[in-house]
N, C-alpha and C positions, 0 to 999 in steps of 0.2 A: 231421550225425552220424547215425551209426545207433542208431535207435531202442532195440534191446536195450543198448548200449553206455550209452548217454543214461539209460535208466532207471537202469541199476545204479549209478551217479553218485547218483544221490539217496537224502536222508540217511533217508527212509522204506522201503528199497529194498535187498535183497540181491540176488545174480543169481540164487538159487531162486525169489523170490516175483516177481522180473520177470517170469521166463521161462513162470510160473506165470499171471501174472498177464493174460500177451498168450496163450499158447493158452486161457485159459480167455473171452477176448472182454472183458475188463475195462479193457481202455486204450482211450481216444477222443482221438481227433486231429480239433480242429475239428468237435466234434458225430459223429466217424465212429467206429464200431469198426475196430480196427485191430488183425490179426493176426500182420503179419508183422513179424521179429525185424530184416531189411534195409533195411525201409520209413525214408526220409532224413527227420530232422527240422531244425528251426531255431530262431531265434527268434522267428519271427513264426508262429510256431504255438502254439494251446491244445492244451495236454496234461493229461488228468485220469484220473482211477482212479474207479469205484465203491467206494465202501468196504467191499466184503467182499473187497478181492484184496488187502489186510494180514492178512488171517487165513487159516487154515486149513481155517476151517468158514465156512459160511453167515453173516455180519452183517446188522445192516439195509442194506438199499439204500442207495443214495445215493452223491455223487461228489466226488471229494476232487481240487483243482484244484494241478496238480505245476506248470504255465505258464502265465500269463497271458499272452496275444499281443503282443510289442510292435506298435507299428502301423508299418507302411513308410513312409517317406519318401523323395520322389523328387524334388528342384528344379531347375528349371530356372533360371538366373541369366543373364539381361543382364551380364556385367561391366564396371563403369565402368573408366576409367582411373585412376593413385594408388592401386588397392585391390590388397593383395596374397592370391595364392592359398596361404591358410592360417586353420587356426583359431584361431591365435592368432599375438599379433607386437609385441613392445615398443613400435616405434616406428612403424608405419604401420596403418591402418584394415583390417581383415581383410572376405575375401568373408562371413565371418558375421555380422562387426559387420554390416554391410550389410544380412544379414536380420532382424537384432536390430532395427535402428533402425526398418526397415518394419514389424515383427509391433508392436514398442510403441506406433508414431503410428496403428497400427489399436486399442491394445486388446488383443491379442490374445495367449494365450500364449507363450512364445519358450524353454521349457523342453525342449524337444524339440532345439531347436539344437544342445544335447551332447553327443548322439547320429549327427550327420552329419559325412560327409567328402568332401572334394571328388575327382571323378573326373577325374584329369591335371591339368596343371596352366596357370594363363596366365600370364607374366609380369605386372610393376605396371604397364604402359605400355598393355599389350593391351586391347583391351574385348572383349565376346563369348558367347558360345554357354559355359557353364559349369555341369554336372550334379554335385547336390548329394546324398547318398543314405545311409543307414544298412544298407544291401545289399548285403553284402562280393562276394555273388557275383556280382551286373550291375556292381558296379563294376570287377571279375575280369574281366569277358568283356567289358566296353568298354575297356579298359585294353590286352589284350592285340594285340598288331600282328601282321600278317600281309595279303594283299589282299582275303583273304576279310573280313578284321575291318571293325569300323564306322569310316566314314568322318568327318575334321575337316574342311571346309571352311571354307577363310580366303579372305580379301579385304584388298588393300594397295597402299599407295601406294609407291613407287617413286623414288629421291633422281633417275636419269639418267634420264630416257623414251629409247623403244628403239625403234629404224628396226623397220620388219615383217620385215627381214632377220632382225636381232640378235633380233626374238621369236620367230621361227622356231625358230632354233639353239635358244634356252632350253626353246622346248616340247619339242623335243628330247630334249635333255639330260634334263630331269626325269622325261622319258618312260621314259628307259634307267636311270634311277638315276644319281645323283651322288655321289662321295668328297667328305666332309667333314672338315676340318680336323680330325684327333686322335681320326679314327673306323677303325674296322679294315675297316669294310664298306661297300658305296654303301648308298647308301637306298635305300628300296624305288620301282618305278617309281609317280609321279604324275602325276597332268592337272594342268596350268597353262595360263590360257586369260587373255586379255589384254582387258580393257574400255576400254583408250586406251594413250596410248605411254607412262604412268607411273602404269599401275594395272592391277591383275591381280588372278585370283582362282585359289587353288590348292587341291586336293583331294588329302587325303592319308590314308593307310593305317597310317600309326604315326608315335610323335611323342617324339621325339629331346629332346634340352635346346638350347633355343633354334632347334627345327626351323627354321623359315622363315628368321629372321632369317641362320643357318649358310647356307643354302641360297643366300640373294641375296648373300652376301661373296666363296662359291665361285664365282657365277657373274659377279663383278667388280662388282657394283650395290650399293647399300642398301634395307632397310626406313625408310622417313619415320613410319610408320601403320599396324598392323594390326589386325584386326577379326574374328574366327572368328564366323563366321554359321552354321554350327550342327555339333552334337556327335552323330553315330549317328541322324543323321537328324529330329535336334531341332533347330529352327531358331528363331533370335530374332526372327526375322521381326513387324513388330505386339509388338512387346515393347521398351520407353524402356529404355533405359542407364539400368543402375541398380534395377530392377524385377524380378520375378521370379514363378512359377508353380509348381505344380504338376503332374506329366505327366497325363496321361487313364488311364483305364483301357486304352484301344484300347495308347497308347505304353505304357503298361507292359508289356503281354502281347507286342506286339514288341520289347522287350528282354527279355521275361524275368526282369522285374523283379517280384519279392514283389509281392502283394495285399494287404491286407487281409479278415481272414475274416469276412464276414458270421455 
């Protein structure tokens, strides 16, 4: 949101002593002075006022805190298989209970949980590559499809094994885009690359309801097993089903995903 907008929302705050308040150098974003009235704020920013910019005249110094920073969270999840992608679910084990039951056998707060949502989603069957975040906007820009967007990469097993003929045609086919059953459009073109005659590994650029599994019924086959090995270039690699992380600072700053402000 923009900043002048933002301020005038707060109940200390009209839009004269806002706009008063930023050309006079009195608003700090994260320790900065901050002048400009466009400049994008969030909630993972501290936002405060010196206390003379509620008045008209000179007060004493000092700073009067309008936002405390929530802190970003970024997880990476293993997904076992039986857990569904959701934060909540009557009847099955959610990916949060999952990190509920690791943050408690460590000790460890789990208050924070409340605050994330999952980016896309895997079926209960799937295991996998599964990004957890309080970051509406890297969850936005992972989310979004196109070739240029971040890529899924899955890996799967296969009900018929396929002559190098018939995997031919398939890599084909997924090359150019394929029409899926009760869809208006093909899909966008993907790499599918074949590790034996009933196991493959597919790389994709957006993701449908029930991508894969749609994908091998159009092409006459089944899924037996799927596994997404990693999400925008996050990979579970060295990570137990079941288990989970935190991204790095290096991976955040290539999604673009919130910092925390020192």
């Amino acid at each position: 949101m923009r900043l002048d907008r933002w301020l005038t929302r707060q109940p200390q705050l009209n839009r004269r002593l806002a706009l008063h308040a930023l050309a006079a150098g009195r608003v700090r974003i994260n320790g900065q002075t901050v002048r400009d009235p466009l400049h994008e704020v969030g909630p993972f920013d501290a936002i405060a006022l010196t206390a003379d910019a509620l008045a008209d005249n000179d007060a004493t110094p000092g700073e009067i805190r309008l936002q405390a920073p929530r802190r970003p969270r970024h997880v990476l999840l293993n997904k076992p298989a039986g857990v569904v992608t959701a934060c909540h679910d009557p009847e099955h084990p959610t990916v949060i209970d999952v990190l509920r039951d690791s943050l408690e056998s460590r000790g460890e707060d789990d208050g924070w949980l409340e605050e994330i949502h999952h980016v896309g989603r895997l079926d209960r069957a799937t295991t996998g590559a599964l990004l957890l975040t309080n970051d509406g906007d890297v969850s936005s820009r992972i989310s979004d499809a196109g070739l240029d967007g971040p890529a899924k990469r899955y890996r799967m097993g296969l009900e018929q094994p396929l002559s190098e003929a018939a995997q031919a045609e398939a890599i084909s086919r997924v090359a150019q885009g394929v029409l899926l059953a009760n869809d208006a459009r093909p899909t966008l073109p993907a790499r599918l690359e074949f590790l034996a005659a009933d196991e493959a590994r597919l790389t994709l650029h957006e993701g449908r309801h029930h991508h894969v599994k749609r994908l091998w019924r159009t092409l006459g086959n089944r899924v037996v097993w799927l596994h997404r090995e990693s999400v925008a270039g996050l990979s579970v690699a060295g990570l137990a089903v079941g288990d989970w992380r935190e991204l790095t600072r290096d991976e955040c700053l290539r999604l673009g995903a919130a910092l925390a402000h020192e």
